[in-house]
N, CA and C of each residue as an Amber inpcrd file, in Angstrom:
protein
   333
   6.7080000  -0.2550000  24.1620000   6.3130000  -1.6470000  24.0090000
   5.2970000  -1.8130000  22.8790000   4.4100000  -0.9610000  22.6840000
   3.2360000  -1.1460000  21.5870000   4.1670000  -0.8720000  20.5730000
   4.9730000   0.3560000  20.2390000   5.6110000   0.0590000  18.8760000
   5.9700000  -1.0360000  18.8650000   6.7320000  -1.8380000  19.2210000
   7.6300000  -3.2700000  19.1450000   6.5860000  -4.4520000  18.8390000
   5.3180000  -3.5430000  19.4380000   4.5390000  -4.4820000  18.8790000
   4.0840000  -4.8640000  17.2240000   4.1640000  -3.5540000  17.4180000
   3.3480000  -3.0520000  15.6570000   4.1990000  -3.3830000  14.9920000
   5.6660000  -3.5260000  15.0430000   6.8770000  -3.0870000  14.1910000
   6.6080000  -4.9150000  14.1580000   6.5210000  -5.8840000  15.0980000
   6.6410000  -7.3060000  14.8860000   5.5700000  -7.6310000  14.2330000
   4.2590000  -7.2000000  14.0170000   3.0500000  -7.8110000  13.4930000
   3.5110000  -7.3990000  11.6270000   3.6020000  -5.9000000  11.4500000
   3.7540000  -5.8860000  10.0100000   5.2180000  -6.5290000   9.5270000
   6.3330000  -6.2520000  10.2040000   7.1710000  -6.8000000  10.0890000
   7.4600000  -8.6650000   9.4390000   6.3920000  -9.2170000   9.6900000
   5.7790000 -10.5720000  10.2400000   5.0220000 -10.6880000   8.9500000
   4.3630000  -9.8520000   8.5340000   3.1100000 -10.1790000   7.1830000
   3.9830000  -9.8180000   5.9230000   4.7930000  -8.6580000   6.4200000
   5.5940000  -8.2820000   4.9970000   6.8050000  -9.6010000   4.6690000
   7.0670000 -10.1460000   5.6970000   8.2870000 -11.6190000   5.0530000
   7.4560000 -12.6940000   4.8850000   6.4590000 -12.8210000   5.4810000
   5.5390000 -13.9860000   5.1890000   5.5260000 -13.9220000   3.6440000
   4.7810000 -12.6560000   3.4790000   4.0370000 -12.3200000   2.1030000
   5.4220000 -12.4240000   0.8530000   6.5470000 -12.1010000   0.9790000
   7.3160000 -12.3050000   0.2050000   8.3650000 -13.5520000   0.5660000
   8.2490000 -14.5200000   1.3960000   8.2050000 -15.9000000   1.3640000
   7.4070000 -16.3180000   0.5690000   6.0850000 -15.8850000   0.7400000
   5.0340000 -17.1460000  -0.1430000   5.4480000 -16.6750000  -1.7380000
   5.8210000 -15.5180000  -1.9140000   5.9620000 -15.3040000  -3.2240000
   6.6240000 -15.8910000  -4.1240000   7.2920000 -16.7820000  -3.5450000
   8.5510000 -17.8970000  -4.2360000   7.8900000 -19.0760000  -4.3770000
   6.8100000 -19.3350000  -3.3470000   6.5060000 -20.6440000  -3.7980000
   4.7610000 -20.4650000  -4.1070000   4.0260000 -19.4870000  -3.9250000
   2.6290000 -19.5250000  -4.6870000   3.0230000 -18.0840000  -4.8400000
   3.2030000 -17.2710000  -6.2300000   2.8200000 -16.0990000  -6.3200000
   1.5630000 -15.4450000  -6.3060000   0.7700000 -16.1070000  -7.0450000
  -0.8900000 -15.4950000  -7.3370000  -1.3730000 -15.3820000  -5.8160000
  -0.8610000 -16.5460000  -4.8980000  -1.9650000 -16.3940000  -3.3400000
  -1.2010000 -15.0580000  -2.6340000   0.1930000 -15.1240000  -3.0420000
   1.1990000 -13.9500000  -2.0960000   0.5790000 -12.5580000  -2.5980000
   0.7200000 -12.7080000  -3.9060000  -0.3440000 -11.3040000  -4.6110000
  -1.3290000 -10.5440000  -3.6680000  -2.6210000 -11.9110000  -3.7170000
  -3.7640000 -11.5880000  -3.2270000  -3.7970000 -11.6080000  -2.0840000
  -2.9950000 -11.8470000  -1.2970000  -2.7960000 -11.7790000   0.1990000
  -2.2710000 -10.2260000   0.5210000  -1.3780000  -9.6190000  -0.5720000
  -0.7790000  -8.2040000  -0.2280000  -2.0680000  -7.0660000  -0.7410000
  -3.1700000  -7.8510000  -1.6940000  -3.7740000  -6.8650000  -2.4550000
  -5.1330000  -6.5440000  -0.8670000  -5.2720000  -7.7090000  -0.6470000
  -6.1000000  -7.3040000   0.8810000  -5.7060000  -5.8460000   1.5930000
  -6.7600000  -5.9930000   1.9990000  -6.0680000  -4.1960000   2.7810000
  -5.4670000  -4.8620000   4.6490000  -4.5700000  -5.7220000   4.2110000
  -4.1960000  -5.8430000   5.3230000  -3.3230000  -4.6440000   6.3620000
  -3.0480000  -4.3210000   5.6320000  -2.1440000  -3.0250000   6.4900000
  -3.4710000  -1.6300000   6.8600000  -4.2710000  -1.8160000   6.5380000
  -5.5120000  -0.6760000   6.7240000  -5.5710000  -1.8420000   8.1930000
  -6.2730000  -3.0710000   7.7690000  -6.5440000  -3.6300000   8.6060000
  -6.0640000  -3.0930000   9.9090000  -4.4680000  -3.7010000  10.2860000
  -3.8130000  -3.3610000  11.0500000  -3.3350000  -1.9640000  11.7120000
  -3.2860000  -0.9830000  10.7780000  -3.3640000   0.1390000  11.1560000
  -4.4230000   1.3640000  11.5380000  -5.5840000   0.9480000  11.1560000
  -6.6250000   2.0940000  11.7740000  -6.6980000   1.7270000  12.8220000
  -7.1140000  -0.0600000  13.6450000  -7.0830000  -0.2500000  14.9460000
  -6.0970000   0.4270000  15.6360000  -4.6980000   0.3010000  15.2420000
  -3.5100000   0.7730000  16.2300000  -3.1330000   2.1250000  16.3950000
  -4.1210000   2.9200000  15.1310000  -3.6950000   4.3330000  15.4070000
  -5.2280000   4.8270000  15.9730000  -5.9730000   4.1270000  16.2570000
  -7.1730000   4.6990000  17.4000000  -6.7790000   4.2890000  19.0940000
  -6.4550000   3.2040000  18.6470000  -5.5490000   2.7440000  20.1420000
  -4.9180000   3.8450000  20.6550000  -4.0550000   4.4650000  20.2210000
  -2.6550000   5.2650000  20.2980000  -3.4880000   6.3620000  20.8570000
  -4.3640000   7.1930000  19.5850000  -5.0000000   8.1660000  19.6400000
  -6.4580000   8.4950000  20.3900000  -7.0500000   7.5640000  20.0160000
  -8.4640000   7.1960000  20.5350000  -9.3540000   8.2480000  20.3100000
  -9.3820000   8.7680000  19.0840000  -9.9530000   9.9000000  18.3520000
 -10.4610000   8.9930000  16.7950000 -11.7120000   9.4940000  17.0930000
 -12.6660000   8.1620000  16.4320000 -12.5920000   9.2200000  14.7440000
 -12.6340000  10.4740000  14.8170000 -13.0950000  11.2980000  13.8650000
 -11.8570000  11.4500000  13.1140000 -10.5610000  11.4200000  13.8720000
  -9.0720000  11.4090000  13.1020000  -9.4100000   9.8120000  12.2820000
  -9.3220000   9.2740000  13.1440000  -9.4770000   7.5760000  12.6120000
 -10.4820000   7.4320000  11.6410000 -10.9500000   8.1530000  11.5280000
 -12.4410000   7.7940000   9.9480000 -11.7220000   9.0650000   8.9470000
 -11.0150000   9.9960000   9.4440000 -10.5660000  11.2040000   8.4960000
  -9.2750000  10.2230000   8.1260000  -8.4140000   9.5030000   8.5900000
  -7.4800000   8.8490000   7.9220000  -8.0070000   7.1730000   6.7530000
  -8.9910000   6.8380000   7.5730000  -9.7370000   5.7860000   6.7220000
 -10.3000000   6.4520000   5.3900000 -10.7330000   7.7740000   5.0280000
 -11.1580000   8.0430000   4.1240000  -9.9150000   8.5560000   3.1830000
  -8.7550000   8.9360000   3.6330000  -7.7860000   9.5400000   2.7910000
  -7.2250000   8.3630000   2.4420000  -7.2380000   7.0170000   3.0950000
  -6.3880000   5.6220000   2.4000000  -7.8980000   5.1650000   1.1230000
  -8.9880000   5.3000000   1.4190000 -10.0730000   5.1090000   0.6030000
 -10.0100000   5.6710000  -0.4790000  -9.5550000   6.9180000  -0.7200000
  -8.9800000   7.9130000  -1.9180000  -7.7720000   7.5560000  -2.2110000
  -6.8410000   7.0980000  -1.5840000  -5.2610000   7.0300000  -2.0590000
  -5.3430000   5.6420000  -3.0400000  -5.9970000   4.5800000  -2.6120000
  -6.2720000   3.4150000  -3.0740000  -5.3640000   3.0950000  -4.4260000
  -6.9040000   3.4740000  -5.1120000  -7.1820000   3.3210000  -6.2740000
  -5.6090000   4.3110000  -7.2280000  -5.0590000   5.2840000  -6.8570000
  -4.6180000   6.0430000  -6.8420000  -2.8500000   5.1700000  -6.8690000
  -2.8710000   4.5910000  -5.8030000  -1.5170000   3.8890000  -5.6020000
  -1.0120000   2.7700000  -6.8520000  -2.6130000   2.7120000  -7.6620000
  -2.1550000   1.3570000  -8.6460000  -1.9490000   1.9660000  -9.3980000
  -1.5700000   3.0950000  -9.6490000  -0.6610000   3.4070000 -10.4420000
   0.9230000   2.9560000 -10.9130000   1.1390000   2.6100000  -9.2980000
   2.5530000   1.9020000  -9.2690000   2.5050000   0.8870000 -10.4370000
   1.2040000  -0.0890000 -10.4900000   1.2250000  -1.5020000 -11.5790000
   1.7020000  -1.0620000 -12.8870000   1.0310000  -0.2160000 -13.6070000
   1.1070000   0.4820000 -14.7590000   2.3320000  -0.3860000 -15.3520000
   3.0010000   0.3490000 -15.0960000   4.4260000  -0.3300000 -16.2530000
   4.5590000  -1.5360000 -16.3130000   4.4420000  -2.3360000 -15.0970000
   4.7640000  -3.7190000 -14.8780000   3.7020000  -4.4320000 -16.1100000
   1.9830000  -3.6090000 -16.4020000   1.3310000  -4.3110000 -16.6420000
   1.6520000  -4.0750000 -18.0310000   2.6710000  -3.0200000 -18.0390000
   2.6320000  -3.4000000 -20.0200000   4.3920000  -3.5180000 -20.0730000
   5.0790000  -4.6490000 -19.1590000   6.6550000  -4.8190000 -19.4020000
   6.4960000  -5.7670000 -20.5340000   5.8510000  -6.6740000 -21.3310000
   6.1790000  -7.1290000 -22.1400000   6.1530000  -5.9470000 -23.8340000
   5.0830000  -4.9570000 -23.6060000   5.2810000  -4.2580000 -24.5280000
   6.5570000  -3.1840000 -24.3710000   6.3930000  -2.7020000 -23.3900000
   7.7700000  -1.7350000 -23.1470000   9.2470000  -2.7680000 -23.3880000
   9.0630000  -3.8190000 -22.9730000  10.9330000  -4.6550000 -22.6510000
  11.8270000  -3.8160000 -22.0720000  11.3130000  -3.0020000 -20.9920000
  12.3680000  -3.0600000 -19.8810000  12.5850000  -3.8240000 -19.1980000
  14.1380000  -3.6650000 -18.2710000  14.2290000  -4.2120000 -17.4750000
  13.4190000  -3.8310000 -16.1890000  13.9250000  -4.6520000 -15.1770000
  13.0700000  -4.7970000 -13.7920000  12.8040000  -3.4430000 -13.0280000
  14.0180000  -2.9320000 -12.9150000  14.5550000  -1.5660000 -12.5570000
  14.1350000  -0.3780000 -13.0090000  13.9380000  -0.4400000 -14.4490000
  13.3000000   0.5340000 -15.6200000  11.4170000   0.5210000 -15.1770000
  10.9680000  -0.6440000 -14.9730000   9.6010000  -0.8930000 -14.5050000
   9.2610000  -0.4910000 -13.1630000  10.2520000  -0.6840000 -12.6020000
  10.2590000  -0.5280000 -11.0330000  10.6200000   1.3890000 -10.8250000
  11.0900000   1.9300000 -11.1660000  11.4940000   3.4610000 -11.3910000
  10.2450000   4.0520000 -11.8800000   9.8890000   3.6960000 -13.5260000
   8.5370000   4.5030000 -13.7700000   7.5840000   3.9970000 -12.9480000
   7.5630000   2.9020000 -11.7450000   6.3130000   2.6160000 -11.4080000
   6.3370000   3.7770000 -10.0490000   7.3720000   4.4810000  -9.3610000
   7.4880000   4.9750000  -8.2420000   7.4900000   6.2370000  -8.9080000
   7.7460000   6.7580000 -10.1660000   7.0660000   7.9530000 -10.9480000
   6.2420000   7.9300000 -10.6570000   5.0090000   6.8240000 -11.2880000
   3.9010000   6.8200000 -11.4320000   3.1140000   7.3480000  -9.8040000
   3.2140000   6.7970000  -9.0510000   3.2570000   6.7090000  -7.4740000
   3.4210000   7.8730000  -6.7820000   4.5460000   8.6930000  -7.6200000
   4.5590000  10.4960000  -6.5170000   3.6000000  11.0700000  -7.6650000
   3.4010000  10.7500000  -8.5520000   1.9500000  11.6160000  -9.5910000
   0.7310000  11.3570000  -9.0920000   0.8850000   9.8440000  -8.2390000
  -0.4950000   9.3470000  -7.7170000  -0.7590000  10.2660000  -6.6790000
   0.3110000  10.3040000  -5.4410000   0.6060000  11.3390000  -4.7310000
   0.1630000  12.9820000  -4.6310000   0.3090000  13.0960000  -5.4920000
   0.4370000  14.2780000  -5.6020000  -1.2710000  14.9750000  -6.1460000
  -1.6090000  13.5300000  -7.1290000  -3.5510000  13.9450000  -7.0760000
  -4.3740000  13.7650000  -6.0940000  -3.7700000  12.7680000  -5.3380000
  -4.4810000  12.5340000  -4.1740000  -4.6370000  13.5790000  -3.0080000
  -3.6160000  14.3830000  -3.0730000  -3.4760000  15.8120000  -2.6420000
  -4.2830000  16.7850000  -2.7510000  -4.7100000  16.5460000  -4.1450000
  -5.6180000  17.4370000  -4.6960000  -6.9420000  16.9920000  -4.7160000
  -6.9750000  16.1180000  -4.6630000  -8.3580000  15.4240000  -4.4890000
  -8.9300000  15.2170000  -3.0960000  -8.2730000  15.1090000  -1.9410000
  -8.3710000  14.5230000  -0.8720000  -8.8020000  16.1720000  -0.1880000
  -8.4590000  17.6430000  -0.6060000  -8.7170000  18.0810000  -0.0360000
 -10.0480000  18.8760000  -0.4810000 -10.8550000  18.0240000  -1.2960000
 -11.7280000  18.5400000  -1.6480000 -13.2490000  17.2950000  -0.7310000
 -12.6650000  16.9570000   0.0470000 -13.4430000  15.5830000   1.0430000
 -13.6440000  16.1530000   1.9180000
């Protein structure tokens, strides 16, 4: 029952958030750039777990991944200089993303 829960709450923010994107992009943006999914997920995985020290050891590895994940933007933020298509932007940005991955690896185990 709690999954079904969890699965309806993000389930719920992720179509919202790309509903609004059609009709206000900039607010749908800043609504996804919130750490809403931290939000939602450290509560539900202390719930589950109720291990306060896992729950601050996973809050600190999303605290490191962060910054790390905007890597994904990269291409998008220079598609007018590149002129790819959507797909071409969208591919190097999930490059970009397992490189992010993969420092965060390296970085995270030095915390």
């Amino acid at each position: 029952m709690i999954f079904a829960f969890k699965l309806f709450i993000s389930a719920t923010l992720i179509a919202f958030a790309s509903w609004l994107s059609g009709k206000k992009p900039e607010l749908a943006g800043f609504i996804m750039a919130l750490p809403l999914a931290t939000l939602l997920v450290l509560p539900f995985s202390y719930m589950e777990y109720q291990d306060a020290a896992k729950t601050a050891r996973f809050a600190q590895s999303i605290f490191t991944a962060v910054p790390l994940s905007l890597l994904f933007f990269v291409p998008f933020l220079l598609a007018q200089k590149l002129m790819w298509n959507f797909w071409a932007l969208y591919g190097a940005g999930l490059i970009l993303l397992v490189a992010g991955y993969f420092a965060h690896k390296i970085l995270f185990q030095h915390f």
